[in-house]
C-alpha positions in Angstrom: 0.0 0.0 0.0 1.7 3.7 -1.2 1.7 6.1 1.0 -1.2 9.2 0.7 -0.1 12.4 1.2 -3.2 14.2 0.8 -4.7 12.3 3.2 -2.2 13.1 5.5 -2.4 16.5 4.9 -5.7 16.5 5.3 -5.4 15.1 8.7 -3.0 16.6 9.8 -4.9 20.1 9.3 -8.1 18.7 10.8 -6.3 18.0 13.9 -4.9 22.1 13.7 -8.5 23.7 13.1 -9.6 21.5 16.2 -6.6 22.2 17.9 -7.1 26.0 17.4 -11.3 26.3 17.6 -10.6 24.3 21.4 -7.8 27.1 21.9 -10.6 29.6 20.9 -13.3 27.9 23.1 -10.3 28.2 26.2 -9.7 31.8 25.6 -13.4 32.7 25.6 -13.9 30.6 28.9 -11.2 32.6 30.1 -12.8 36.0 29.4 -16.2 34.8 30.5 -14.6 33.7 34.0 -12.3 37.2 33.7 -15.8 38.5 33.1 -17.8 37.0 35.9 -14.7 38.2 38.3 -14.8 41.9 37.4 -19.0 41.1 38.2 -18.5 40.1 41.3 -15.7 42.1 42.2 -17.7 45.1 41.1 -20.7 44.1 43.0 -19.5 43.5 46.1 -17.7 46.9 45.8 -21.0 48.3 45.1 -22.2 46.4 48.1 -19.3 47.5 50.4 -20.0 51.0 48.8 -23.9 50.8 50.0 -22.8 49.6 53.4 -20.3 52.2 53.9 -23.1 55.3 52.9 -25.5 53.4 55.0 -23.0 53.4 58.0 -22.0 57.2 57.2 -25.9 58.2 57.2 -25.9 56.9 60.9 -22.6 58.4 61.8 -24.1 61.8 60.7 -27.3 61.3 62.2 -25.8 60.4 65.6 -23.9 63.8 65.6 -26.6 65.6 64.5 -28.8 64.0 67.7 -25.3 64.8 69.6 -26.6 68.7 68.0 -23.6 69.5 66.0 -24.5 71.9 63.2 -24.1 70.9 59.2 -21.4 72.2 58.9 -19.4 71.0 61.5 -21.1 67.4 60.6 -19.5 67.7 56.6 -16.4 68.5 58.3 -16.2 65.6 60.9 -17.5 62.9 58.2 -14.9 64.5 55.6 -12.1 62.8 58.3 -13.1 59.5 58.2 -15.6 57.2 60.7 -12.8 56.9 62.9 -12.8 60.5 63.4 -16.6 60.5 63.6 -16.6 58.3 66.6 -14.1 60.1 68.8 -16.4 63.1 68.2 -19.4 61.4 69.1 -17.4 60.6 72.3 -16.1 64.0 72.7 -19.7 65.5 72.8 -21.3 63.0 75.4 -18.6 64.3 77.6 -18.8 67.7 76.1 -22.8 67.5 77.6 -21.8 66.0 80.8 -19.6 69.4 81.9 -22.5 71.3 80.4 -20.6 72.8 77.1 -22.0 72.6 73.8 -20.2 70.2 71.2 -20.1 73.1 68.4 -17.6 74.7 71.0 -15.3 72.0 70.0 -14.3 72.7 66.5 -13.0 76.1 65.4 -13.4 78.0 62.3 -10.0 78.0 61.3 -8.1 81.1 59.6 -9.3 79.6 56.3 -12.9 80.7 56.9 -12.1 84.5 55.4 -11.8 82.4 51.8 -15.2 80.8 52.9 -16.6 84.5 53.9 -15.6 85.8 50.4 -16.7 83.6 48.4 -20.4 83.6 50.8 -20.9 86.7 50.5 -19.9 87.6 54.5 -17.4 90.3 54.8 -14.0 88.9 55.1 -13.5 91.6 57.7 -15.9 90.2 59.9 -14.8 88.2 62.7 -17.2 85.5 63.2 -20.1 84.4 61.1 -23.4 85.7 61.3 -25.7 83.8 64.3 -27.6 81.0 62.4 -25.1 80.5 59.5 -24.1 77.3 58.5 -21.1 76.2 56.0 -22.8 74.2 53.2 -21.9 70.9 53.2 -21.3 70.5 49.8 -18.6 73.1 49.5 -15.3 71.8 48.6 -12.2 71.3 51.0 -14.4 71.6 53.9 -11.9 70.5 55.9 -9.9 73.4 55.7 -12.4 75.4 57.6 -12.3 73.6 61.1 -9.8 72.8 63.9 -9.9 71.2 67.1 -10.3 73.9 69.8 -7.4 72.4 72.3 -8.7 75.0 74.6 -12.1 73.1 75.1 -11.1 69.3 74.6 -8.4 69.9 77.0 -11.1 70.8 80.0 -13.6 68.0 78.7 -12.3 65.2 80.8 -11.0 67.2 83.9 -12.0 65.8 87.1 -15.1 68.2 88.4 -14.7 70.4 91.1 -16.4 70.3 94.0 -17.9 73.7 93.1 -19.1 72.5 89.2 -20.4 69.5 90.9 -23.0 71.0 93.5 -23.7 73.7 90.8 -24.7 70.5 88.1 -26.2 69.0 90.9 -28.2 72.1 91.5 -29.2 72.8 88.0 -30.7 69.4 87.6 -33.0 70.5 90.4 -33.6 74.1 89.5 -34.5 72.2 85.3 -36.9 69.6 87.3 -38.9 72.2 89.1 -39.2 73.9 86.2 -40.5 71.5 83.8 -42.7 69.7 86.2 -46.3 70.3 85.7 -46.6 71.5 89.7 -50.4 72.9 91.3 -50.6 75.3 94.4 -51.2 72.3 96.2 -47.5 71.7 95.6 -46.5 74.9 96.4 -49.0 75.2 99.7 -47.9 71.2 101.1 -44.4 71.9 103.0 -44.0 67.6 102.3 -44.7 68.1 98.7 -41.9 66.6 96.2 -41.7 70.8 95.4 -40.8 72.2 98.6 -38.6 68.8 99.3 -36.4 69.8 95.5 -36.3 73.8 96.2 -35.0 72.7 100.3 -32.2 70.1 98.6 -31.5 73.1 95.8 -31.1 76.4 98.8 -28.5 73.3 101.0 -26.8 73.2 97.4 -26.6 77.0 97.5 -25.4 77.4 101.0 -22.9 75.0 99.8 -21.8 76.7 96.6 -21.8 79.6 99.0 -19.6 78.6 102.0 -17.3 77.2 99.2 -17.1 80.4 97.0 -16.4 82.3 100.9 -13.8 79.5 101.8 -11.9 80.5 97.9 -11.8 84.3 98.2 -8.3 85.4 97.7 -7.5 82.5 95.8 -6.5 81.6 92.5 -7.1 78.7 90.4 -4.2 77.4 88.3 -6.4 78.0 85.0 -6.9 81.6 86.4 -10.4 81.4 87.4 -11.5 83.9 90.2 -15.1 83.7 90.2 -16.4 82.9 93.0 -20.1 84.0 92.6 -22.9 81.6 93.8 -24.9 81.6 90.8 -23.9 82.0 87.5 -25.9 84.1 85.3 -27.5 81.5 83.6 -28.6 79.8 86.8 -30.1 82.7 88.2 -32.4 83.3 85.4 -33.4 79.6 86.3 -33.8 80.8 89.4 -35.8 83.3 89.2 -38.0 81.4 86.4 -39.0 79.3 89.7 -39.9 82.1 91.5 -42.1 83.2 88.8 -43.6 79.3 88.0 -44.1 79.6 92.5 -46.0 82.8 92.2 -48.3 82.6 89.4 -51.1 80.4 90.9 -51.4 83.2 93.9 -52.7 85.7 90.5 -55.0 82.9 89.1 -52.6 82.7 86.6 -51.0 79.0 85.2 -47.5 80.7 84.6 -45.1 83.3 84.0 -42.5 83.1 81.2 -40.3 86.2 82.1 -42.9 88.6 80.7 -46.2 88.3 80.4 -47.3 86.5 77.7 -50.6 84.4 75.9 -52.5 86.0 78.9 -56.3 86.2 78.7 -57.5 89.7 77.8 -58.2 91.8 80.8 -55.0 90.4 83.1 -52.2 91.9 81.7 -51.9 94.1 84.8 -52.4 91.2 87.3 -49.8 89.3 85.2 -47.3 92.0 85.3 -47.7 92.2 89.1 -47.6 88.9 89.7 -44.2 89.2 87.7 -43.1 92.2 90.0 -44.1 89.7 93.4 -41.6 87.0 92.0 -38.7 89.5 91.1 -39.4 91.3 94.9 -38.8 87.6 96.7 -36.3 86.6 94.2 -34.2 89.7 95.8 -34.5 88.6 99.1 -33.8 85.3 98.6 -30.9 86.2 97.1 -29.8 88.7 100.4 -30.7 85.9 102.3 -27.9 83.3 101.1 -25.5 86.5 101.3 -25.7 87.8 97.7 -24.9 87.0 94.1 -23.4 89.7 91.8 -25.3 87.8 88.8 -28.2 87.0 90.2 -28.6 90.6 91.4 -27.5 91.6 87.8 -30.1 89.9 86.4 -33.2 90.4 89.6 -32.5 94.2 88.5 -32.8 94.2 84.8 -36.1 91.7 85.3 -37.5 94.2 87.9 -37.0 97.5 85.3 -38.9 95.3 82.3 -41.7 94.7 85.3 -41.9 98.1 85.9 -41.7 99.0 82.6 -44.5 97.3 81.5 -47.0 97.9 84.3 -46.2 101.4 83.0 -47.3 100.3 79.5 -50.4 98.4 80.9 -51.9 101.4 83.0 -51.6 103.8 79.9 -53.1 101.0 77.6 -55.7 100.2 80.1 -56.4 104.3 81.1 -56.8 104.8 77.5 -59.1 102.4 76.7 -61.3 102.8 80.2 -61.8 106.4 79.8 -63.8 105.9 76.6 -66.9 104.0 77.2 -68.4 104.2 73.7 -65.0 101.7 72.7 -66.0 98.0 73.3 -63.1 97.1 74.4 -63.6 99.9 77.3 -66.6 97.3 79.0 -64.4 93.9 78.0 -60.6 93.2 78.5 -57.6 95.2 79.2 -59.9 98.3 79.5 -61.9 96.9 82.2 -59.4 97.1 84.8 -59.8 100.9 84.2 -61.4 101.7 87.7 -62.3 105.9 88.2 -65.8 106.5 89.2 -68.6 108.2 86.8 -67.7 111.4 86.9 -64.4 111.6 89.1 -61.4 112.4 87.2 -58.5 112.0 89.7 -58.0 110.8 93.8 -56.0 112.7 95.5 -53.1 111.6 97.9 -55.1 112.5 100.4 -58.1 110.6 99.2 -55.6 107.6 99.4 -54.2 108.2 102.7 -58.0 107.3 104.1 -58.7 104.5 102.1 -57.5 100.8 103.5 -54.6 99.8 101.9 -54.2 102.9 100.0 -57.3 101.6 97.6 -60.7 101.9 96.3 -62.7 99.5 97.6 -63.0 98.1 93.8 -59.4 98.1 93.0 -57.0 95.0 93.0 -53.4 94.4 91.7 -53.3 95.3 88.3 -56.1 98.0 88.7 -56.0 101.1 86.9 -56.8 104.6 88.8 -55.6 108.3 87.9 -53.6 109.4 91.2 -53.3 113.5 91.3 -53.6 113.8 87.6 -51.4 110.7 86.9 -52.3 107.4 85.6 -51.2 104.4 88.2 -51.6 100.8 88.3 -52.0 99.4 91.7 -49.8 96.7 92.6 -50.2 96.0 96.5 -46.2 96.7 97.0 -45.2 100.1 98.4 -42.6 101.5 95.8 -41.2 104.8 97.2 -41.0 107.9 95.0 -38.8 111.1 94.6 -38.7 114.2 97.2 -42.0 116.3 97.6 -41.0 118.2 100.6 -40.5 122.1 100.2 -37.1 124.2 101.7 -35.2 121.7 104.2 -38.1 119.3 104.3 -37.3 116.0 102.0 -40.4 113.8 102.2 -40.5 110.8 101.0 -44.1 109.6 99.3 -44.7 105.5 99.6 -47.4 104.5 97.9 -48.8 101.1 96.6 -49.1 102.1 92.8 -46.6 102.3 89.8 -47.1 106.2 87.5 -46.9 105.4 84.2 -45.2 108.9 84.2 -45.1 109.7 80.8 -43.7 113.2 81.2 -40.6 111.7 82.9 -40.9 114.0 86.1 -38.4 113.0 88.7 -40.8 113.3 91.5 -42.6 109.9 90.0 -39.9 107.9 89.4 -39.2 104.9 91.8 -36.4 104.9 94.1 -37.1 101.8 95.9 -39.6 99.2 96.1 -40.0 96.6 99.0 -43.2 94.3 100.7 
């Protein structure tokens, strides 16, 4: 038998076209699997991707619960989670020593580019109350810095000082919040009068502390030694305000009087003046309190003030009967005879009290030709003596002196 070179040719190439379509079929396999890889690779990057957004969302919204503001939020997220968490930390402690977390980061130097570019004059050396850096803005992170001066006193063992003053203020925020009746106020075993006794033993003891410290310096420099600071005393005196109200039929007092029912204004406002009057003695009775005397004598001049604005508000409306609001509301407490247009002070010296028999606190009269709201208190007035003689007139009514005479202005005011 001859040999057949065709047909081994032909074989030959059969075997190379199988040889090269199974090559072809390997490479595709490999692409496919290359393929699937990049899949899942990209996937589980998507995934990851997901779970880190869904893990920065509750980053953010923990620090915004902790009350950090937008900005300062962009910036701390901007430095990573591992950032994010320390700050978290930073402002549970930052609430425990009664600071606010914001106090913590710094707007940097940087922050004239950001003013310039906002619209806020570079010159300017703080932003404007309210404003917030936009999140979005870029290198964020040039506009913030750690404020060493802050972190560096958030996890300094309290003094004993701080510590009856937090203990105090937990006191002075529950008796404030509380929803308390005169029952409270009127029952010496009530949970009230047990939280304002535990609150004046914390005073004393802020007090006899601050006494003990005079002359002394702390090593960060600190020389106050007042018992209240002034935010306390404004709590303070909110509590005598919350105590007093029910004595005026009244469910409370915010400061000033406000989303009273027409016709009370006056009552309101001396019900305001009562608190302010035994806010200043409790505060001579502990021994005194620069800010809480700071802020009992800028609460009494708004009292006054606006008993002076109720008696000419209620005069005015009183006097004319044909005005409805004359028979109903603010004009009601308007309280001059038919026919009589003035008392004298001699009139008032033989009436009990110093009164009409119609009259109460927050009552409007015209007292020698000046309109006066009568507020119970005796408030002592300028000299009305003539030569040498210097007398003093006490009376139990506020002038709403609108011409400003000396003679009517108040020169002390007492129970």
């Amino acid at each position: 038998m001859g040999f057949n070179l065709m047909a081994a040719l032909g074989g030959a190439g059969r075997a190379m076209s199988e040889s090269i379509e199974e090559g072809r079929l390997q490479m595709d396999k490999i692409e496919l699997m290359d393929a699937e890889a990049a899949t899942r690779e990209r996937l589980a990057k998507a995934e990851e991707d997901r779970q880190t957004r869904k893990e920065n969302k509750k980053l953010a919204e923990r620090l915004k619960g902790m009350n950090y503001d937008d900005g300062r939020i962009a910036f701390i997220m901007a430095q990573g989670s591992g950032f994010a968490e320390s700050m978290l930390e930073h402002a549970a402690q930052a609430y425990a020593n009664g600071k606010d977390p914001n106090t913590i980061l710094k707007h940097t130097d940087s922050i004239d580019e950001f003013k310039t570019v906002s619209g806020v004059k570079p010159n300017e050396s703080s932003l404007p109350e309210g404003f917030a850096i936009d999140p979005d803005i870029p290198d964020i992170s040039k506009y913030f810095d750690m404020d060493t001066s802050v972190t560096s006193t958030l996890y300094a063992e309290p003094t004993e000082k701080s510590t009856l003053e937090e203990m105090r203020r937990d006191i002075q925020i529950t008796l404030i919040e509380g929803n308390w009746t005169k029952e409270d106020f009127d029952d010496p075993n009530s949970e009230w009068n047990q939280l304002t006794k535990k609150s004046l033993s914390y005073t004393k003891s802020i007090k006899d502390l601050a006494e003990a410290k005079k002359g002394e310096v702390d090593d960060d420099g600190d020389k106050d030694t007042d018992t209240f600071s002034r935010s306390d005393a404004r709590n303070e005196l909110k509590i005598f305000m919350d105590r007093t109200a029910p004595d005026y039929k009244l469910e409370s007092l915010e400061g000033v009087i406000q989303n009273v029912e027409a016709g009370v204004q006056g009552r309101a406002g001396v019900a305001r003046l009562d608190a302010n009057i035994a806010f200043k003695k409790s505060i001579t009775e502990i021994g005194g309190s620069k800010n809480a005397s700071s802020i009992q004598v800028a609460d009494f001049e708004a009292a006054i003030g606006n008993l002076k604005k109720v008696a000419v508000q209620t005069a005015s409306l009183g006097a004319q009967e044909s005005v409805p609001e004359a028979r109903q509301g603010i004009g009601s407490r308007y309280k001059m005879p038919q026919g009589k247009a003035t008392y004298t002070f001699n009139e008032l010296a033989q009436m009990q009290g110093g009164k009409p028999d119609n009259v109460e606190p927050g009552d409007v009269i015209v007292l020698n030709n000046k309109i006066a709201i009568y507020t119970g208190f005796s408030h002592t007035y300028g000299g009305y003596g003539t030569g040498d003689v210097d007398d003093k007139l006490i009376i139990p009514y506020v002038f709403a002196n609108i011409d400003n005479e000396l003679q009517y202005t108040i020169t002390d005011t007492t129970r």
